[in-house]
C-alpha positions as CSV (number, residue, x, y, z in Angstrom):
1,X,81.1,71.7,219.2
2,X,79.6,68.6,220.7
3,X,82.0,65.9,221.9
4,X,83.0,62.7,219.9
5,X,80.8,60.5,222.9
6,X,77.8,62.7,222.1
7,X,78.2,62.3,218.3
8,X,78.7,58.3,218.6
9,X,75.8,57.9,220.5
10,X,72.9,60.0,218.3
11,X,74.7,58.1,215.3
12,X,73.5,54.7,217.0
13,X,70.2,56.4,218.4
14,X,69.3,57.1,215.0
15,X,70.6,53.3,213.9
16,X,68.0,52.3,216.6
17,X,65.2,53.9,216.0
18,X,65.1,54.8,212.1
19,X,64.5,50.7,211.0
20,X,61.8,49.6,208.7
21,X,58.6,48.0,209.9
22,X,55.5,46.8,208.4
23,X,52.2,47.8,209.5
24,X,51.9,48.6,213.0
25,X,54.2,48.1,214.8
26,X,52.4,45.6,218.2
27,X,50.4,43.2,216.2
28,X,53.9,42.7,214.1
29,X,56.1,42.5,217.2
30,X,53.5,39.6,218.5
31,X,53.9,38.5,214.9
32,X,57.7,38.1,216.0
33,X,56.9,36.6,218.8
34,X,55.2,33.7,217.6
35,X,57.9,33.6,214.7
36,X,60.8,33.0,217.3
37,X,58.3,30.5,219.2
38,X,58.5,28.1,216.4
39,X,61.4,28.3,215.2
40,X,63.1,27.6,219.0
41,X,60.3,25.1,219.0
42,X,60.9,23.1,215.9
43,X,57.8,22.4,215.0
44,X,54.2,24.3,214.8
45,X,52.7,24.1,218.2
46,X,49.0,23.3,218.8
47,X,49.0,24.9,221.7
48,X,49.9,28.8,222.9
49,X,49.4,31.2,225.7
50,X,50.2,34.7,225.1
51,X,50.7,37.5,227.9
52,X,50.6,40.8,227.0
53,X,50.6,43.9,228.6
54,X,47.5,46.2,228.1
55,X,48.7,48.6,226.0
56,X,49.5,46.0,223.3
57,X,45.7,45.2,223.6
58,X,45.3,48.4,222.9
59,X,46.7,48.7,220.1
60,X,46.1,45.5,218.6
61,X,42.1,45.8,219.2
62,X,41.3,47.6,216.2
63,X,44.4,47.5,213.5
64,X,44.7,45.5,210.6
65,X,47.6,43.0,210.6
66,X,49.8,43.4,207.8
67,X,50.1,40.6,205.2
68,X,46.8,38.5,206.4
69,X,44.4,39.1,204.4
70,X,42.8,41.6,206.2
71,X,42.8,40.4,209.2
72,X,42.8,42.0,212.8
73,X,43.9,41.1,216.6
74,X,45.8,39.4,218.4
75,X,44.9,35.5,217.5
76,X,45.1,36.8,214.0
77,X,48.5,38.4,214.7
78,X,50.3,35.3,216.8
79,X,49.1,32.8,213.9
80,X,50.9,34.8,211.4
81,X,53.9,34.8,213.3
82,X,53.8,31.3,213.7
83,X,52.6,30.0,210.5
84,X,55.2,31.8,208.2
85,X,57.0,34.1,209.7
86,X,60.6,34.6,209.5
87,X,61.7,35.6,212.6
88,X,65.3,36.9,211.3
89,X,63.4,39.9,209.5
90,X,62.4,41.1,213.0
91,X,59.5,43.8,212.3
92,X,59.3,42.7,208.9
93,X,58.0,39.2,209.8
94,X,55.9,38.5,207.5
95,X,56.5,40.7,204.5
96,X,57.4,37.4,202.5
97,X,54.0,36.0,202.7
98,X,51.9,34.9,199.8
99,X,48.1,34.6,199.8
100,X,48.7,30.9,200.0
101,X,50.6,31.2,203.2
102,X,47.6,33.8,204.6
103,X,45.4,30.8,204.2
104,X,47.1,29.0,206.7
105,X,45.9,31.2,209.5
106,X,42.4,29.9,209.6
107,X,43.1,26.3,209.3
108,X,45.6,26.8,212.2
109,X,43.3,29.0,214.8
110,X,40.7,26.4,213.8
111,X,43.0,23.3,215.2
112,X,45.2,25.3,217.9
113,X,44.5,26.2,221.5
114,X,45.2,30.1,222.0
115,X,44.3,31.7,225.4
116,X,45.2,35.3,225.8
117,X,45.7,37.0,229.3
118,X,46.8,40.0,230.2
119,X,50.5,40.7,231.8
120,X,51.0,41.7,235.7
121,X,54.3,42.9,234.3
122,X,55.2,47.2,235.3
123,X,56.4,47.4,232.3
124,X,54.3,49.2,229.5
125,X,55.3,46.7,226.8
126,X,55.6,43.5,227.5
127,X,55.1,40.0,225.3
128,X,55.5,36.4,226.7
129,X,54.4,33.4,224.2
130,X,54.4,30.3,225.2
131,X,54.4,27.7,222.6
132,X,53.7,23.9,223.2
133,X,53.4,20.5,221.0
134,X,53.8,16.8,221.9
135,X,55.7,17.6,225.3
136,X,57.8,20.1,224.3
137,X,57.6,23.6,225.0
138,X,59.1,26.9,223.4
139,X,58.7,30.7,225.8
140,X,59.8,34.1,224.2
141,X,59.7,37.6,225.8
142,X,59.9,40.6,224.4
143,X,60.0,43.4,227.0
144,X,60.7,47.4,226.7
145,X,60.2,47.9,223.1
146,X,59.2,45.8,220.0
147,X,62.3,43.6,219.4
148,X,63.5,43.8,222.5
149,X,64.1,40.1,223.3
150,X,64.9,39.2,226.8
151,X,64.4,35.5,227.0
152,X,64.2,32.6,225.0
153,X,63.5,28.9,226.4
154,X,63.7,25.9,225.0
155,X,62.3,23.2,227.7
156,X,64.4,23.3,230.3
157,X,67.3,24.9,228.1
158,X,67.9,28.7,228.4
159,X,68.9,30.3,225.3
160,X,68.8,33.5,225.8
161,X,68.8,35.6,228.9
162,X,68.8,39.1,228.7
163,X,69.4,41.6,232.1
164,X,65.8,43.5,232.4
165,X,64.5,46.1,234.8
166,X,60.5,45.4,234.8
167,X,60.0,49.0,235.3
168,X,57.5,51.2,233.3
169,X,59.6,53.0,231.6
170,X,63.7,52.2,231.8
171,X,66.0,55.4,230.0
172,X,69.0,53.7,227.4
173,X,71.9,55.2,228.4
174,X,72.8,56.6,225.1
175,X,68.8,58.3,225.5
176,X,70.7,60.4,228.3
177,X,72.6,62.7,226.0
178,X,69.7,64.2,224.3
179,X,69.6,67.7,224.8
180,X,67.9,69.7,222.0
181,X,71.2,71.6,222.1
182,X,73.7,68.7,221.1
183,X,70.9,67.7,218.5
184,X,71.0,70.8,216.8
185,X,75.1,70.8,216.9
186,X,74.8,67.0,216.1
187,X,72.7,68.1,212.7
188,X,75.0,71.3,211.7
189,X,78.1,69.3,212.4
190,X,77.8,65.6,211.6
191,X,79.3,63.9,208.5
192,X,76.3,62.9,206.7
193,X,77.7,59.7,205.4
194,X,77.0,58.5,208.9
195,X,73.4,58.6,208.7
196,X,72.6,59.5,204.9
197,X,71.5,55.4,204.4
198,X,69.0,56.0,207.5
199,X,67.6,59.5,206.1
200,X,67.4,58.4,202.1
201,X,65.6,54.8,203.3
202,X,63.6,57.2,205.5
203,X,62.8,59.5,202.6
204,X,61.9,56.7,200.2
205,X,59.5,54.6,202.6
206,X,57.3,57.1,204.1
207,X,57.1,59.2,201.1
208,X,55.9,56.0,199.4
209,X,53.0,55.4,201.8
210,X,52.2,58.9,202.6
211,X,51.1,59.3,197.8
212,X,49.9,55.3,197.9
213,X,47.5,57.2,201.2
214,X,46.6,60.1,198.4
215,X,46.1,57.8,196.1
216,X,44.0,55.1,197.5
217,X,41.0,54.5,199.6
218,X,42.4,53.5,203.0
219,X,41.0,54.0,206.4
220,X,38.9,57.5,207.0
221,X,40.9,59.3,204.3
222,X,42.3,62.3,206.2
223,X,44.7,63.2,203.8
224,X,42.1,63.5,201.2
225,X,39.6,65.1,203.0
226,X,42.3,67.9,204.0
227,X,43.1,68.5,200.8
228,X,39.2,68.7,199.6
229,X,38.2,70.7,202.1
230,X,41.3,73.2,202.7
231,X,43.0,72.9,199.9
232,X,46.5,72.5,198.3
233,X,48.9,75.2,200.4
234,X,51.9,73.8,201.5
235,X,50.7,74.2,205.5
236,X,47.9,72.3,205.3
237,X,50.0,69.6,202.2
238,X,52.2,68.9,205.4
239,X,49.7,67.5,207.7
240,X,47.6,65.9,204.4
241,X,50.6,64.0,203.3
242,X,51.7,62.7,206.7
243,X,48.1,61.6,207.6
244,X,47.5,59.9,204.2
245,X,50.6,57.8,205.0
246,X,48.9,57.0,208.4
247,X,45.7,56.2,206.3
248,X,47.4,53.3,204.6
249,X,48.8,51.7,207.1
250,X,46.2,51.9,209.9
251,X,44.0,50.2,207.0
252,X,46.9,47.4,206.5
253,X,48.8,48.7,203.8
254,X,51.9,46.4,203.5
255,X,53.9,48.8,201.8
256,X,57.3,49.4,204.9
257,X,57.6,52.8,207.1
258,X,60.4,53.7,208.5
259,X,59.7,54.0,212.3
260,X,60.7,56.7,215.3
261,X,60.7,55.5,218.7
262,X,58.8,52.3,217.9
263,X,56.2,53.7,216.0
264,X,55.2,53.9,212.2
265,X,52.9,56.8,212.8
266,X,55.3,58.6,214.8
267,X,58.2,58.2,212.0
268,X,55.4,59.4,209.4
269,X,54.7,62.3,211.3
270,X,58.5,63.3,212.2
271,X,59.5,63.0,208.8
272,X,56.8,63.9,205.9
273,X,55.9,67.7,207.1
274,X,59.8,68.1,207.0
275,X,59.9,66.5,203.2
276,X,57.0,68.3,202.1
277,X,58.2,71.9,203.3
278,X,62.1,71.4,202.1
279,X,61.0,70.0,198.7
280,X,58.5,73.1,198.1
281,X,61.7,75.4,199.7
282,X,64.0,73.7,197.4
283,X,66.6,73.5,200.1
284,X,69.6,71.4,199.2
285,X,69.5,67.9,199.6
286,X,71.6,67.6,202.3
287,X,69.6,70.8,204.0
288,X,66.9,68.8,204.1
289,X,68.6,65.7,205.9
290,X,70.2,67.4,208.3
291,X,66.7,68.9,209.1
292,X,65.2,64.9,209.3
293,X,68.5,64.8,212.0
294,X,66.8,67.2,213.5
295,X,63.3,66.4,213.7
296,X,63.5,62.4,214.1
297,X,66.0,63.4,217.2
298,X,63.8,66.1,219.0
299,X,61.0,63.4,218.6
300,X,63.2,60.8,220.4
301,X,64.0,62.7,222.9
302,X,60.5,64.3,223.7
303,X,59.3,60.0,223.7
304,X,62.5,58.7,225.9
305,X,61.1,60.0,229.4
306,X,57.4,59.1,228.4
307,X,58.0,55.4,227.4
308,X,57.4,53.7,224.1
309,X,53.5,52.8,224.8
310,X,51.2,55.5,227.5
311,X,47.9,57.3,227.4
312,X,49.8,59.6,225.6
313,X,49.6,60.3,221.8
314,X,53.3,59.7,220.8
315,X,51.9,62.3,217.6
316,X,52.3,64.8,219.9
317,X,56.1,64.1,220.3
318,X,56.5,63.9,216.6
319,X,54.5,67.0,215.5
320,X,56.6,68.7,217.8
321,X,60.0,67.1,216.3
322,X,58.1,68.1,212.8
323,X,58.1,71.6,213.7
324,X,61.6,71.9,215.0
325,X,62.8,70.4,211.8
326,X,61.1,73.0,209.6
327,X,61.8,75.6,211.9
328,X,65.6,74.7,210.8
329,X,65.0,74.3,207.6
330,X,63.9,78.0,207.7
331,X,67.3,79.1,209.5
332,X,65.5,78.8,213.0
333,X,68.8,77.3,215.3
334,X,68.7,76.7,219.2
335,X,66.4,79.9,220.3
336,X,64.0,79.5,217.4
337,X,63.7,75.3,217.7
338,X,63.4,75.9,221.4
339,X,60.4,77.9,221.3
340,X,59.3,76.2,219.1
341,X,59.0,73.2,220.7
342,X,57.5,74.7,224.0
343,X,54.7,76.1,222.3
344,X,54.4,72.8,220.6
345,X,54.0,71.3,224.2
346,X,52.1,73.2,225.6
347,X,49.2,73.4,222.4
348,X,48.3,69.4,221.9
349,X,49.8,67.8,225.1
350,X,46.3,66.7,226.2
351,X,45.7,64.2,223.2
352,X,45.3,60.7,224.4
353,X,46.0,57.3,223.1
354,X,43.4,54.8,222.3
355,X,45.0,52.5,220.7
356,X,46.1,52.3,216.8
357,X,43.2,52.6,214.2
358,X,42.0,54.7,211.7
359,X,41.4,58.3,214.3
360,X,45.6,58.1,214.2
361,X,45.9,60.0,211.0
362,X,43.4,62.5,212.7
363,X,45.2,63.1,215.1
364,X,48.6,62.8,213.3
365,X,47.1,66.0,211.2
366,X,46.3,67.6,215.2
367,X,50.2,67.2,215.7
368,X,52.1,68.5,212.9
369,X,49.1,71.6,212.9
370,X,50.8,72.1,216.7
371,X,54.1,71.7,215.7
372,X,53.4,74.5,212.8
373,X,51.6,77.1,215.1
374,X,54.2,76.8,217.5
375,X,56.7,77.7,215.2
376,X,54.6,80.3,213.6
377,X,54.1,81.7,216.9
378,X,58.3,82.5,217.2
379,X,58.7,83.6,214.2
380,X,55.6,86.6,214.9
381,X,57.0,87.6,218.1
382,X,54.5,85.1,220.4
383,X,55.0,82.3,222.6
384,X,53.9,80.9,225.6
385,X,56.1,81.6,229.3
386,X,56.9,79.6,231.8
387,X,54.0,79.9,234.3
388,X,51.7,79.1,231.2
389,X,50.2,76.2,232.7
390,X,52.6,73.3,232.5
391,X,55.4,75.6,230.5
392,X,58.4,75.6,232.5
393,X,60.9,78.2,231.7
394,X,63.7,76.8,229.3
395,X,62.9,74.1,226.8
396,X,64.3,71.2,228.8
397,X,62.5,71.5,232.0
398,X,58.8,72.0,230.0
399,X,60.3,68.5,227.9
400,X,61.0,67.1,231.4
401,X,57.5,68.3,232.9
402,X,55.3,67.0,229.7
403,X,57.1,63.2,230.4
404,X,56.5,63.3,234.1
405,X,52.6,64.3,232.9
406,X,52.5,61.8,230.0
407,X,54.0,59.2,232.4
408,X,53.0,59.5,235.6
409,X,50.2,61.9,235.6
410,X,48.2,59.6,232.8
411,X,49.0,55.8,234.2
412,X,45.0,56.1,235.7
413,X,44.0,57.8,232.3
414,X,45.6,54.5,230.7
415,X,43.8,52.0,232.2
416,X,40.4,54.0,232.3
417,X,41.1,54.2,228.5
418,X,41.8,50.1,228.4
419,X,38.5,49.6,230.1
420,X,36.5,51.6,228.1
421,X,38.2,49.8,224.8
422,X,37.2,46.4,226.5
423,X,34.3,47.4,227.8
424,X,32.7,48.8,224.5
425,X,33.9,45.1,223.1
426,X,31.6,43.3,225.7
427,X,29.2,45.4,225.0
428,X,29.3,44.4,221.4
């Protein structure tokens, strides 16, 4: 049995992390930005400097904003924000907007000063907007992760000051308790009522994206090129589904995902393999969401040591997490998941991250592909051994050895990736 503390804490983890979003997630969190800049401000500025570390340029460079028109970047993205976006609906900004109000993006980036520099910050993520008009000035931050909001000035006035650590990555307490052994007692044990809002909204959202992905003609169609070209089993569904989801909204589908550790993809890919396998199973209804527990909690604790932005493909994290929650849904419990998991690790922890575009669904189908094999491996007597290259025996010290990689082994990677990305821009 896992103590009352433990059972508290991955109830408010899973509050955390299991929100809606629209689009991905950077260009709306500078969205927010901008949104809080004018409202503290009062007024639409003219003027407006944005910091921002380089992995939000990253990510930024080649993704669609949600609800502009089709628009991309990160002059596109801070106009939004500060042209209608409602700053109380945090990373749904600017699901409200109407064509009219996309208009006003031009007219304003046509009349506006915007200079864009890059951060000196450690930290990974990092946002500071500073908004001027007619002598008065407005300065946000948003530090650690996408709402995180550690300052807000008004003039001379300090409105909010938040304690932060500008260090790359900084642990939540309640991120401590992980262990993949409390989360599988946390998913057998907990009252559902707790966290069936979370799972269902979960279920509906990314379900939602992952058929309008099917359906339509978004990004470099994955999930439809899967499906042509391997066909309709339920193995290769599970990848098909979550990267048709990823489709959508790398190509600015404004329809919401429900996120894991910061990241639309990464909830897509914890969560639709897991849907796709219990609904063909026909596992109970609550079987299945108690699996999701499992999955979305592996995946947040594989992604708490690395930080929420690195060289490193969060997909990785969640194909894992994918894996362990069908490898429960199956009956697997700690050995089973734990091998699972490992094998995971130690198949796709090489993917990098180059920033959010269309490749993501690729490489979401790369992840949940791992996450089966490893699983598939258990269950016909093979795995991988500590020794194995970076397999460690027992499954936290490989989780432990894959973050110190991820984050410490890949900070050079990170930047050579950043230069390339910038570079290839020059060139252009």
């Amino acid at each position: 049995m896992i103590s009352g503390e433990v059972e508290q804490a991955y109830v408010e983890i899973l509050t955390e992390e299991l929100v809606p979003a629209m689009g991905c997630t950077e260009p709306v969190a500078v969205a927010y930005a901008g949104a809080l800049a004018r409202r503290t401000l009062g007024k639409c500025p003219d003027e407006v400097v944005l910091v921002v570390s380089g992995n939000i340029i990253k990510n930024v460079k080649s993704v669609y904003v949600p609800h502009t028109g089709g628009r991309r970047g990160l002059r596109c993205a801070v106009a939004a924000g500060i042209c209608y976006g409602q700053a109380d609906r945090e990373l749904e900004v600017l699901s409200d907007s109407t064509p009219e109000d996309q208009k006003k993006i031009d007219a304003w980036l046509a009349g506006a000063r915007v200079d864009i520099r890059r951060s000196e910050a450690k930290c990974l993520f990092d946002i500071q907007l500073t908004a001027r008009e007619d002598g008065d000035e407005a300065f946000v931050r948003i530090a650690g992760h996408h709402t995180n909001v550690v300052e807000i000035r008004r003039n001379q006035t300090v409105l909010v000051q938040e304690e932060f650590v500008d260090e790359e990555v900084t642990v939540p307490e309640n991120r401590k308790l992980l262990t993949v052994e409390n989360i599988i007692g946390f998913a057998e044990s907990v009252e559902l009522g707790r966290v069936r809002e979370l799972l269902e909204r979960q279920i509906s959202c990314n379900m939602a994206i992952a058929r309008e992905g099917m359906e339509g003609s978004y990004g470099a169609e994955i999930g439809k090129i899967l499906i042509k070209a391997y066909g309709n089993s339920l193995h290769n569904r599970a990848k098909a589904w979550a990267s048709a989801g990823s489709d959508a909204r790398m190509a600015g589908c404004e329809m919401p995902v429900v996120i894991n550790s910061h990241s639309g993809n990464q909830g897509l890919t914890a969560s639709v393999p897991v849907i796709v396998y219990g609904r063909e199973m026909k596992v109970p209804h609550d079987t299945l969401l108690r699996a999701l527990i499992v999955s979305n909690l592996v995946t947040i604790h594989l992604k708490t040591g690395i930080g929420s932005l690195s060289a490193y493909c969060g997909a990785t994290s969640a194909g894992a997490g994918a894996g362990a929650g069908i490898c429960f849904l199956m009956g697997g419990r700690m050995e089973e998941i734990s091998h699972t998991i490992v094998n995971t690790l130690a198949i796709n922890s090489g993917m990098i991250c180059d920033g959010a575009k269309p490749s993501c669904a690729a490489k979401i189908a790369s992840a949940v592909e791992a996450g089966l094999l490893g699983m598939e491996m258990y269950r016909h007597d093979s795995q991988f051994y500590g020794g194995d290259g970076i397999v460690i025996k027992g499954v936290e010290n490989t989780i432990d050895a894959v973050s110190k990689l991820a984050r410490d082994g890949m900070r050079e990677t990170d930047r050579e990736v950043l230069s390339i990305m910038l570079g290839s821009d020059a060139a252009n």
